[in-house]
Steps between C-alpha positions, in 0.01 A plus 500: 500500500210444734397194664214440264676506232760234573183270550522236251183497303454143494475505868140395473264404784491093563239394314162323617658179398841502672264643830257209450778210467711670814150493723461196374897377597468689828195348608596149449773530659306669849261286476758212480723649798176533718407157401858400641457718800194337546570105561245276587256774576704652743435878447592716789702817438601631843318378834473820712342511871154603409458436101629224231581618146377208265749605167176310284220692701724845431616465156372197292138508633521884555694774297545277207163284437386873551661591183478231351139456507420865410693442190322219391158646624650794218538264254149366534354874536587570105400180347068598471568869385800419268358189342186738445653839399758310237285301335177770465774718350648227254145414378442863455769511184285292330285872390441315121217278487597358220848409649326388813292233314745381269908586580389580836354125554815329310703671708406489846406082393881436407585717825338310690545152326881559512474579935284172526793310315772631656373484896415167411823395364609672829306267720625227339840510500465653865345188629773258279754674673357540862716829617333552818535157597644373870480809644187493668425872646215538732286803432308665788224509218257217484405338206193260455413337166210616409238250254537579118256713391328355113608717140135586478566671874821611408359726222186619670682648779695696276268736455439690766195568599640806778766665331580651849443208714759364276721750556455476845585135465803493293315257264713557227388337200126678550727849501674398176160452351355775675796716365509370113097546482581887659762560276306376170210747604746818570686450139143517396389759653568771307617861653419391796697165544759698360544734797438180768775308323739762538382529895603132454798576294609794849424201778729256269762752579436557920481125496822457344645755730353281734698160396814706502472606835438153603766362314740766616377321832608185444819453610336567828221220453742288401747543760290405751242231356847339430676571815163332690506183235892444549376466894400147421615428187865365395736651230354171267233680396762717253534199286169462447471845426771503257316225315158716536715756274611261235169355476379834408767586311465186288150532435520864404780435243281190336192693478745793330689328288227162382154584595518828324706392140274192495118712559705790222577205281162340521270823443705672248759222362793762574857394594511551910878572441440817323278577735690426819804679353343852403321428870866541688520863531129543689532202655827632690358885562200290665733297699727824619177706618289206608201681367264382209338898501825650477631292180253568332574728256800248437285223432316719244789605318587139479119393377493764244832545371689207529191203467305684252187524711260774402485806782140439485480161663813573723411805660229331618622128597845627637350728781177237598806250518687676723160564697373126513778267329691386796594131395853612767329565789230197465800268470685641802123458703466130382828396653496706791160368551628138511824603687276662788280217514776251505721717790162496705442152434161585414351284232321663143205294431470523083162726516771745690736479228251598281393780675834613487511471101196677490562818745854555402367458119237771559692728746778526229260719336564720779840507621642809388804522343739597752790376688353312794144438488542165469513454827219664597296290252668176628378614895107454321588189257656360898182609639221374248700131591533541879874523491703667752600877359750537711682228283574801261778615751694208370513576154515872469880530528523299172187666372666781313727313285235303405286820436746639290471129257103494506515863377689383214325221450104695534665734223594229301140345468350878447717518205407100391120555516513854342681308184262201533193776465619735277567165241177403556365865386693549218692757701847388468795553256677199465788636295582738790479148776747313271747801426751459747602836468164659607488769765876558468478860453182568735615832707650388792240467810625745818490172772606721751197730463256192489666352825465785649099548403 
């Protein structure tokens, strides 16, 4: 018998997680050990004849802000070209006009009324329960409140009137305009937006590539962003991140398991229970892959076979959802918003909160469904605010757990709105939603073959 063949086969490389939470681990605890080495300000390594080695001048401020800043320089790379890229090719599905003017619009208005709700909620409960509280972090960025612009202001600068100076800006909200007008005019463009939205549809993909090389990165970026933090910063600040995951956590699991039932039971008069129980199943693939794209043909099994929705409203709301319905990931950005702010001491005036509402609302439309982007889109949401991103290094140990729930919970609400609308169009077999029994016998789905896709 050779040596490969007394390899175990579940001998697997560690996965991106278990890499992110021991960078995470490891760095803490350098960046607490240099912080003890370090008393007072008292730095010096070795003191030889003709040269002093400063241990912050060779490693915090050298090798690992080095890394640390080109990972978060990374970060900020993707966010105008994915945000742009996703969202022109979600808009692009929408190839029927008459689904674009009527399912199209009820749709992508419950999308994005269920986002606003739920980052809302976020804030909310984020500020009752203060998790970034007393540990005041200083941030070599600067931050200067800037005067509230009016709602008539607000809107008018949406539109952009440079589509490239935009670009060039990172003014994000006149992309996401700039995008959803694009995308409108390619689905109706004929033969010819049909061969630029599947140029889109090939730069979707590099980009992607793109987030998993970064995020294959990461434990990197996080080692040392959190190695330099630690410098200065005690081991206190784990109990306030602990309750930055349980806020989360809470607020994800509310918005699952009441917001949803009670918007289902209000549109349609359905019982939520039946609903949330024939949900289970693509509720946990979502969790285990942490990937709205890849569940979906779960979640449409489970629209059409088990809640009676017709495959004519579901193969069309089920993939836009997973495109722009990304209640999860707006939730995590409301309370990380309000945990950065609070860690930095730096104080959101209520025109900033808004603005917050209103980007992460609208950039939801363009976070693609994939593990991870999140956190990209929460360096822009920091950014439109004034917020430190570096502040991201303290959550993103915790971050994939938490993906793994919002995934779940974005599936959840793509499922909820495609009932809501296919109810509303006469598109829905009621018989099969109450049969408890429904989709028993559906041929069994090959999950390993969709993880692995």
């Amino acid at each position: 018998m050779t040596i490969e063949q007394t390899t175990s086969p579940t001998l697997k490389k560690t996965s991106l997680t278990s890499r992110i939470v021991i960078g995470m681990v490891s760095g803490i605890f350098l960046g607490t050990f240099l912080q003890w080495l370090m008393p007072n300000g008292s730095d010096k390594l070795i003191n030889l004849y003709f040269f002093d080695l400063s241990l912050r001048g060779l490693l915090v401020d050298g090798v690992l802000e080095v890394i640390g800043q080109i990972f978060m320089a990374s970060l900020r790379m993707l966010v105008v070209p994915l945000v742009f890229v996703s969202l022109v090719c979600g808009v692009c599905s929408l190839k029927d006009t008459s689904k674009l003017g009527r399912i199209g619009g009820k749709a992508i208005g419950l999308y994005l009324a269920t986002t606003a709700i739920a980052i809302s909620f976020a804030i909310f409960v984020a500020l009752l329960i203060a998790p970034g509280e007393g540990v005041n972090m200083v941030s070599n960025s600067s931050f200067t409140s800037r005067e509230a612009p009016s709602l008539a202001q607000v809107i008018i600068q949406m539109f952009p009137t440079n589509p490239f100076a935009s670009f060039a800006q990172g003014n994000m909200l006149q992309i996401i305009v700039f995008a959803l007008l694009f995308g409108i005019a390619i689905a109706l463009s004929g033969k010819a937006g049909e061969r630029i939205a599947s140029l889109f549809e090939d730069l979707s993909e590099v980009i992607m590539r793109l987030v998993t090389i970064l995020m294959n990165i990461a434990p990197y970026g996080v080692f040392a962003l959190l190695a330099t933090l630690f410098t200065t910063v005690s081991l206190d600040t784990f109990g306030n991140l602990i309750k930055y995951f349980f806020v989360v956590f809470f607020v994800l699991v509310i918005h699952a398991l009441v917001t949803y039932p009670i918007i289902l039971k209000m549109l349609t008069g359905l019982n939520p229970l039946i609903f949330l129980k024939k949900m289970r199943d693509a509720a946990i693939f979502a969790f285990s892959t942490a990937s709205s794209n890849a569940t979906i043909p779960v979640t449409l099994e489970t629209a059409t076979k088990k809640m009676g929705v017709k495959n004519s409203i579901a193969s069309f709301t089920v993939p836009l959802g997973a495109t722009i319905n990304m209640d999860g990931t707006a939730i995590m950005q409301g309370v990380a918003t309000v945990f950065i702010a609070q860690v930095f001491t730096q104080d959101l005036t209520l025109a900033d909160y808004l603005t917050v509402v209103l980007t992460a609302t609208l950039a939801s439309i363009g976070t693609a469904g994939v593990p991870g982007v999140g956190l990209i889109m929460l360096a822009m949401v920091l950014d439109q605010v004034g917020l430190p991103v570096e502040g991201i290094a303290l959550i993103i140990g915790v971050d994939r757990i938490l993906d793994m729930t919002r995934t779940a919970v974005n599936v959840t609400g793509d499922s909820m709105v495609s009932v809501v609308i296919a109810k509303s169009e006469d598109q829905f077999d009621e018989d099969m939603y109450l049969d408890p029994k429904a989709g028993h016998n559906i041929e069994e789905i090959d999950f390993k073959h969709l993880k692995d896709n």
